[in-house]
C-alpha positions in Angstrom: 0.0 0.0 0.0 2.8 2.5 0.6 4.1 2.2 -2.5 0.7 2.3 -4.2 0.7 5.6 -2.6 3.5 6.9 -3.3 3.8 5.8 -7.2 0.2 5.1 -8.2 1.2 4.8 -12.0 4.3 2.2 -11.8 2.3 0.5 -9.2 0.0 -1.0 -11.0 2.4 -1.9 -13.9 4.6 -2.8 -11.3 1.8 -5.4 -9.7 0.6 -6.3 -13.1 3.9 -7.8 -14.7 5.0 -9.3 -11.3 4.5 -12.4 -12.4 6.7 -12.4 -15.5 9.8 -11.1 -13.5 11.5 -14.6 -13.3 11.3 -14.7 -16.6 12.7 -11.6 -17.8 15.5 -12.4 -15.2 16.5 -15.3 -16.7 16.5 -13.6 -20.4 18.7 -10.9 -19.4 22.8 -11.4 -20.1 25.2 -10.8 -17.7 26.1 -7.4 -20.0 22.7 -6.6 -19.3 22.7 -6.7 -15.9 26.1 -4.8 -16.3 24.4 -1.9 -17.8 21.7 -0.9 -15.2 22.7 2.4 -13.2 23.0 1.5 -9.9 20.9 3.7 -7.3 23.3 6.2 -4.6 21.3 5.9 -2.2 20.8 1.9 -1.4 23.5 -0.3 -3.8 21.0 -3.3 -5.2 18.2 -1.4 -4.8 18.3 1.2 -7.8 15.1 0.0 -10.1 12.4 0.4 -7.2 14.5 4.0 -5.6 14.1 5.0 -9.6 11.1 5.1 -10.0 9.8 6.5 -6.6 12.1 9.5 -7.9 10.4 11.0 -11.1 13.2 13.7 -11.1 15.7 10.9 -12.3 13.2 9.5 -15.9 15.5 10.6 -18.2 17.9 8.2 -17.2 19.0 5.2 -19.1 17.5 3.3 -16.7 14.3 4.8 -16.8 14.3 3.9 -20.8 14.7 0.3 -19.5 11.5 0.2 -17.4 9.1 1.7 -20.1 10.1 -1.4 -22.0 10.3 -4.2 -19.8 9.8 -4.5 -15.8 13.1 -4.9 -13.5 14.1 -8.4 -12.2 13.6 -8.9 -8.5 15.5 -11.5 -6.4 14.0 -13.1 -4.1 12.6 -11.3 -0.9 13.9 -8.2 -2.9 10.2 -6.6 -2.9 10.1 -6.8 0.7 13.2 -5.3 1.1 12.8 -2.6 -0.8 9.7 -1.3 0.5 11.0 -1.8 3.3 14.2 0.7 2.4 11.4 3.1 1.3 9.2 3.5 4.4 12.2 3.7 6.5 13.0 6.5 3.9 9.5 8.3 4.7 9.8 8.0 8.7 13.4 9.0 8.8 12.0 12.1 6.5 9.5 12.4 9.0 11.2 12.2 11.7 13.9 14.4 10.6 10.8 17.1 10.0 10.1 16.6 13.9 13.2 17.5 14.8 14.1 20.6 12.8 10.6 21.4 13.9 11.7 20.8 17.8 14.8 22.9 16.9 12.9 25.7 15.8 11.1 25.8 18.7 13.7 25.8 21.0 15.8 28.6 19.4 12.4 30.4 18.8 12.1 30.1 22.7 16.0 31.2 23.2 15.1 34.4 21.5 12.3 35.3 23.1 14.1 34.7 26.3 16.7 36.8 25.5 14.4 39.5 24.2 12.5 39.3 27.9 16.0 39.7 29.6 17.7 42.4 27.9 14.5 44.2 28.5 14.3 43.8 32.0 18.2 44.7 32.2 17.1 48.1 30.3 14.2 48.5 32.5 16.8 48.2 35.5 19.1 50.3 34.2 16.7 52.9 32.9 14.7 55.3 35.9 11.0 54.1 35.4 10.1 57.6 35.6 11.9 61.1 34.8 10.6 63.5 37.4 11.0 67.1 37.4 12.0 69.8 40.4 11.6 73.0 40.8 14.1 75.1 43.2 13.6 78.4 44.7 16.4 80.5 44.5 15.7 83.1 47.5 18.1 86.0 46.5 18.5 84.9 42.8 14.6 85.5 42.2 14.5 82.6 40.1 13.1 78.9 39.8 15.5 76.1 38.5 13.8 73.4 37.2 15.9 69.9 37.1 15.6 67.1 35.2 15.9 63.8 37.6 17.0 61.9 34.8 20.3 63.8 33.5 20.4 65.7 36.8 20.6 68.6 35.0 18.7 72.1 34.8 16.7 72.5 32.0 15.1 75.9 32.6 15.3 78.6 34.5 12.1 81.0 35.5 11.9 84.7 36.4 9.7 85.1 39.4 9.6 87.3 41.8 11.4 89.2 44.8 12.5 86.6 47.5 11.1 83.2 46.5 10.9 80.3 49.1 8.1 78.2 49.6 7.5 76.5 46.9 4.9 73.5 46.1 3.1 71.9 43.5 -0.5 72.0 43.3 -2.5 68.2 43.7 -3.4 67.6 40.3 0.5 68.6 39.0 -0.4 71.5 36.5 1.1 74.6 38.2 3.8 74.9 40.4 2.9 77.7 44.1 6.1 79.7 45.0 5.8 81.9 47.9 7.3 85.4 46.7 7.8 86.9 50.4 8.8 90.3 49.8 6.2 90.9 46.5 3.7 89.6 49.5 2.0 86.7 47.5 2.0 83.5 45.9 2.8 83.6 42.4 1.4 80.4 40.0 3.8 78.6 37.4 2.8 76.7 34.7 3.9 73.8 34.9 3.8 72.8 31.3 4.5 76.3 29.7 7.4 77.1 32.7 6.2 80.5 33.7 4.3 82.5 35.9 0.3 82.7 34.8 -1.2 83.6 37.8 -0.9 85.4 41.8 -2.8 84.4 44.5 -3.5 86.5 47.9 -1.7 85.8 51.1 -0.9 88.5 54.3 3.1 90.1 54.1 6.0 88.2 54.1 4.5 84.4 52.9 7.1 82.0 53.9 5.8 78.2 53.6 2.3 76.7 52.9 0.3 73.6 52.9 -2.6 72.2 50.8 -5.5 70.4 52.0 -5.3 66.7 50.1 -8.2 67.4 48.1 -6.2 70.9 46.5 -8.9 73.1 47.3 -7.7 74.5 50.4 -4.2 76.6 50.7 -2.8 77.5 54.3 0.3 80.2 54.1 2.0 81.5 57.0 2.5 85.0 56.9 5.9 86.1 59.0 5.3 89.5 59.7 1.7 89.7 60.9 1.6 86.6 62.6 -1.2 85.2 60.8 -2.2 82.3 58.7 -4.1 82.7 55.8 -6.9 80.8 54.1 -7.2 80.3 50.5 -9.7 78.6 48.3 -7.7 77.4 45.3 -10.3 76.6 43.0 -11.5 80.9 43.6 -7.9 81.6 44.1 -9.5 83.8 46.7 -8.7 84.4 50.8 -11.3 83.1 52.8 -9.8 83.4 57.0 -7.2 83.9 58.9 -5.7 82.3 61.9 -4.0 84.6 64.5 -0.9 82.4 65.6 2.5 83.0 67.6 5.3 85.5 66.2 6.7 84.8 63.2 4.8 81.9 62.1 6.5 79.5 59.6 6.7 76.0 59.6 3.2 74.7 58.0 2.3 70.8 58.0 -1.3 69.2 57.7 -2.0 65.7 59.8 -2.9 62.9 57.5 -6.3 62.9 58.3 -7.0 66.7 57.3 -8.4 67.7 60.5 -5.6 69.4 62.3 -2.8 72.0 60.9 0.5 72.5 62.5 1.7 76.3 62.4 5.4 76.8 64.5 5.9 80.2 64.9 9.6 80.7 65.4 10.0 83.7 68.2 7.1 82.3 70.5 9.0 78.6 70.2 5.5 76.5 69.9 3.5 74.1 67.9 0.0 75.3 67.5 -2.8 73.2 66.5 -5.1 74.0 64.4 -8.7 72.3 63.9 -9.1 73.1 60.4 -13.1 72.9 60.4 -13.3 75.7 63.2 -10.2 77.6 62.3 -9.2 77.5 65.4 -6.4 76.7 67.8 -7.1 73.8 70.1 -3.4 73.2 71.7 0.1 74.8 71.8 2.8 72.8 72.4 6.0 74.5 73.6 9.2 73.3 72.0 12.7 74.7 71.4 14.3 77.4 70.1 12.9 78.9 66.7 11.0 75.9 65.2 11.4 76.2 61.8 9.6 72.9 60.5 7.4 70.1 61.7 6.8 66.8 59.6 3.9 64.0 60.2 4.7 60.4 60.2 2.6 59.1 57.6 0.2 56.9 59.7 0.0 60.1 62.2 1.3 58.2 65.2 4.5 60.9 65.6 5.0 64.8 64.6 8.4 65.9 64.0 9.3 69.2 64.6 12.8 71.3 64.4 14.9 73.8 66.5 16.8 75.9 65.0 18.8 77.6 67.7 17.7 75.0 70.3 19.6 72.3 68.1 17.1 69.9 68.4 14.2 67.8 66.7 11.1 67.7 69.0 8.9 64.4 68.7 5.9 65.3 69.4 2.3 62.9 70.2 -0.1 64.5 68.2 -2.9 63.1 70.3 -1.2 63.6 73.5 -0.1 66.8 72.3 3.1 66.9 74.2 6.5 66.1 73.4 7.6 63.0 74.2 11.6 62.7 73.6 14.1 64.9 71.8 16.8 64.2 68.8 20.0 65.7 69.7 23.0 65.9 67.3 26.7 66.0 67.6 29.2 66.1 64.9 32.2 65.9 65.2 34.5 68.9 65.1 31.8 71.3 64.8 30.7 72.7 67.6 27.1 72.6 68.9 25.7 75.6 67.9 26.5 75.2 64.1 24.4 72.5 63.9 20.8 73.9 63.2 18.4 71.6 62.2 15.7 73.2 59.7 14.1 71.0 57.2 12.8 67.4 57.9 11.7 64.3 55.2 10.3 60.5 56.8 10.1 58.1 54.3 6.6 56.7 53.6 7.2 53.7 56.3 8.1 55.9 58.9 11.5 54.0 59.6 13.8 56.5 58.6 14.0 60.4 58.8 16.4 63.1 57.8 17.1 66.2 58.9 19.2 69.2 57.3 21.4 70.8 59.6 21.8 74.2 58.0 25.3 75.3 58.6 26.9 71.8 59.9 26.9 71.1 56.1 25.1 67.8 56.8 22.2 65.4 56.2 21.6 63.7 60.0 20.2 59.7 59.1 17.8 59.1 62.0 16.3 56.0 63.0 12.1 56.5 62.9 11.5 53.8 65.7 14.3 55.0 68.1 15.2 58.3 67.2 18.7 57.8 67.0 21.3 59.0 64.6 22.5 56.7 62.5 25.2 58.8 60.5 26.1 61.8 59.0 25.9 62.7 55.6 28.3 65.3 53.8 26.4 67.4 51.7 26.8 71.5 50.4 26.5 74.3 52.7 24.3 76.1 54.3 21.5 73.1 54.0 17.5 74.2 53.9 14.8 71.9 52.9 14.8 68.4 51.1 12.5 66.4 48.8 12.0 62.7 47.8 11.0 61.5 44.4 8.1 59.9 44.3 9.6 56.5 44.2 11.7 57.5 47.4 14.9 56.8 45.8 16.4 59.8 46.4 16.2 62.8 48.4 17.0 66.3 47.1 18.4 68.7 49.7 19.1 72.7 49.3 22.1 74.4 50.0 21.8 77.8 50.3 25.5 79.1 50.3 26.8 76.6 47.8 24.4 77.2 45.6 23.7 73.7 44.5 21.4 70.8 45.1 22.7 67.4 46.5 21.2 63.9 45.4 21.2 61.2 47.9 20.6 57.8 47.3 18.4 56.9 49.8 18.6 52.8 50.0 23.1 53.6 49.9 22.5 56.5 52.3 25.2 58.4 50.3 25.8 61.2 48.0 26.0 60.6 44.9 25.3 64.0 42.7 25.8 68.0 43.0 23.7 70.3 40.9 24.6 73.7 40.6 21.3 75.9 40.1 20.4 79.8 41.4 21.6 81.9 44.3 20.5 81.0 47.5 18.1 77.9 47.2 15.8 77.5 49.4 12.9 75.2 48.6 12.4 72.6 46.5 9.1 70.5 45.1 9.1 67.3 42.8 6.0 67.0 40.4 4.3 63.4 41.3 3.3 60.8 38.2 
C-alpha cells in the first residue's frame, strides 16, 4: 500500500507484470545486468528507488522500465519497500526534529528579548521626574531634570522666593514670593508664571488640604495664617498664631494644621473645620519645621537655635523625647536643624542641619542618629522623588542641590542651580 501511494502509475504496472519477473531475469545477459545504473542511495536497490524518484526518468534506466519491468531476487520486494518507508519516517522524523529545533531557538530568542529588557528596565529610571528650586536671593526657579540631573530651565519670578509646592493635580507649580507679599502660580507645562494668589506680608511656607482646594500660608510678619480657596484663588480666613509663624504641615487625616511660629518657640494646632487653635505645644528654640509620620502616630518638629528635633504625640499633644545631634568637630551651635523628610514607612528620617553642612540619618522607631551625611552648605529643605529613591536637599550658600541615594545613604550627585536655594518640590506621576 505504501508504495501504491507513493507511485500510483508504476504501481500498477509494477503489480501487473509481477508475475513475469522470473522470466525476464533469466532472459537478461550478464552485459545486461552490467548496464543498469546503480541507485546512490541503497546499492541493489536502484530500479524500485528509480522510479519513486520522477526527477531521475530521463535516465537510461528509466528507458529500461518503459520497456520491460526490473528483475527482483528473491525477498527483494520486501526489502525494498521496506528501504522506502524507512526512507519516509526518517523524513518524518527528521521534520520533527528541525521542527523541535525551531522551537527551541524560537524560545531562546524570546528569552533573551525578555531579559535584555528587563536589564534596560533596570538600568533605565522608570520615571523622569521634574524639580523646581527656589532661588531666594537669585529670584528665580531652576527646574531639574531627575533623569540627567541637570537644569533644563530657568524661571523669572519674583522678589524673595521660598516656599514652593506643587498644586494636587501637578499642573502649576505655588512659590511663595515673600517680599512681593504673595504667591505667584507657574505653569507647569508652559514654565512660567500665569497667575498670583492673595496671602498676608511676608509668605514663607504653605500647605494644601489633600483634596487641592484649600491653601494655608504663613505670613511672618503679621503673625497670621491665611486661608485660600484654590479653585476661587480667593482668601477666605485667617488664623491669629504666635510670632513669626513658619513651619506649615497638615495631619494625614485633614483635621488638624501645624503652624510653628519661630520667636514664640511652639507648635499650635489647628482644627481646620473651626479655624481655630485647640493646643500649643512649647518646644525649642525657633521651630522652623514640623513633619507628620505618615500613619499620624508621631510629629516631628525642628529647633533651629535650640539644636534639636522635638517628637511630638499629636494626640497627647506633648512632646515625648528629643533628637540631639553631635558632629564631630563642629561645635554645637553650628548644627541647626531646619528642614525634615520621613520616608513613607516611617522607619527613617532626615534632617538638614543648616550650617553643619550635613544630612543627619535618624532611626524613625528609636530616634537615633545613625550617620552623618556630607552634603553642600548652608542646607535648607529636602524632597523625595516619588519613588523615594532619592532625596534632594538645598544648600543655600553653595548654591547647589545634593542627590542622595536613599537605600546607599550616600551622595551621589551636586547640581549647581540659582543663588541661594531655598525650597524645593518634585511633580508626582
Amino acid at each position: 500500500m505504501l508504495m501504491k501511494m507513493l507511485c500510483p502509475t508504476r504501481w500498477k504496472r509494477f503489480h501487473w507484470q509481477g508475475d513475469r519477473y522470473g522470466s525476464v531475469r533469466q532472459a537478461m545477459t550478464n552485459d545486461d545486468a552490467s548496464a543498469m545504473p546503480a541507485s546512490p542511495r541503497l546499492p541493489g536497490e536502484a530500479g524500485l528507488h528509480r522510479r519513486c524518484n520522477p526527477g531521475e526518468g530521463g535516465s537510461a534506466h528509466a528507458v529500461l522500465t518503459e520497456t520491460a519491468p526490473l528483475p527482483v531476487k528473491t525477498g527483494e520486494r520486501e526489502r525494498t519497500v521496506r528501504a522506502a518507508r524507512s526512507r519516509i519516517y526518517l523524513t518524518k522524523g527528521r521534520m520533527r526534529e528541525l521542527c523541535r529545533r525551531q522551537f527551541a531557538r524560537g524560545l531562546r530568542l524570546a528569552a533573551g528579548l525578555l531579559t535584555a529588557a528587563l536589564l534596560l528596565a533596570q538600568a533605565s529610571p522608570a520615571f523622569a521626574y521634574v524639580a523646581f528650586v527656589s532661588n531666594e536671593k537669585g529670584n528665580t526657579v531652576s527646574v531639574i531634570d531627575t533623569d540627567t540631573w541637570t537644569v533644563t530651565k530657568t524661571i523669572k519670578v519674583g522678589q524673595r522666593p521660598r516656599g514652593i509646592a506643587f498644586t494636587r493635580d501637578g499642573k502649576f507649580v505655588m512659590v511663595a514670593v515673600g517680599d512681593d507679599d504673595t504667591i505667584q502660580v507657574i505653569d507647569a507645562k508652559k514654565m512660567e508664571v500665569v497667575d498670583t494668589l492673595p496671602s498676608g506680608p511676608d509668605p514663607e511656607l504653605f500647605a494644601q488640604d489633600a483634596a487641592g482646594k484649600t491653601l494655608y500660608v504663613a505670613n511672618e510678619n503679621d503673625n497670621t495664617v491665611t486661608v485660600l480657596d484654590l479653585e476661587k484663588r480667593v482668601r477666605i480666613g485667617d488664623v491669629q498664631v504666635g510670632v513669626e509663624p513658619e513651619g506649615m504641615m497638615l495631619s494625614p487625616d485633614g483635621k488638624i494644621l501645624i503652624c510653628t511660629s519661630e520667636t514664640t518657640n511652639m507648635a499650635h494646632f489647628i482644627d481646620t473645620a473651626t479655624r481655630k487653635i485647640v493646643a500649643n505645644v512649647l518646644v525649642d528654640a525657633r521651630p522652623r519645621y514640623a513633619e507628620f509620620k505618615t500613619d499620624g502616630s508621631e510629629l516631628w518638629v525642628s529647633a533651629e537655635i535650640g539644636g534639636t528635633v522635638s517628637i511630638i504625640d499629636p494626640a497627647k499633644r506633648e512632646v515625648t523625647g528629643k533628637i540631639k545631634f553631635a558632629v564631630p568637630g563642629l561645635r554645637s551651635e553650628a548644627i541647626q536643624p531646619v528642614g525634615i523628610s520621613l520616608t513613607k514607612d516611617g522607619k527613617t528620617g532626615f534632617v538638614a542641619l543648616g550650617p553643619a553642612n550635613r544630612v543627619a540619618v535618624v532611626d524613625g522607631a528609636t530616634h537615633e542618629v545613625k550617620k552623618y551625611l556630607l552634603v553642600g552648605q548652608r542646607v535648607w529643605h529636602m524632597e523625595f522623588t516619588p519613588d523615594e529613591k532619592y532625596l534632594l536637599v538645598t544648600n543655600g550658600v553653595s548654591n547647589d542641590v545634593s542627590v542622595i541615594d536613599v537605600a546607599a545613604q550616600k551622595v551621589i550627585k551636586t547640581i549647581q542651580v540659582g543663588e541661594l536655594p531655598w525650597g524645593i518640590t518634585i511633580a508626582q506621576p
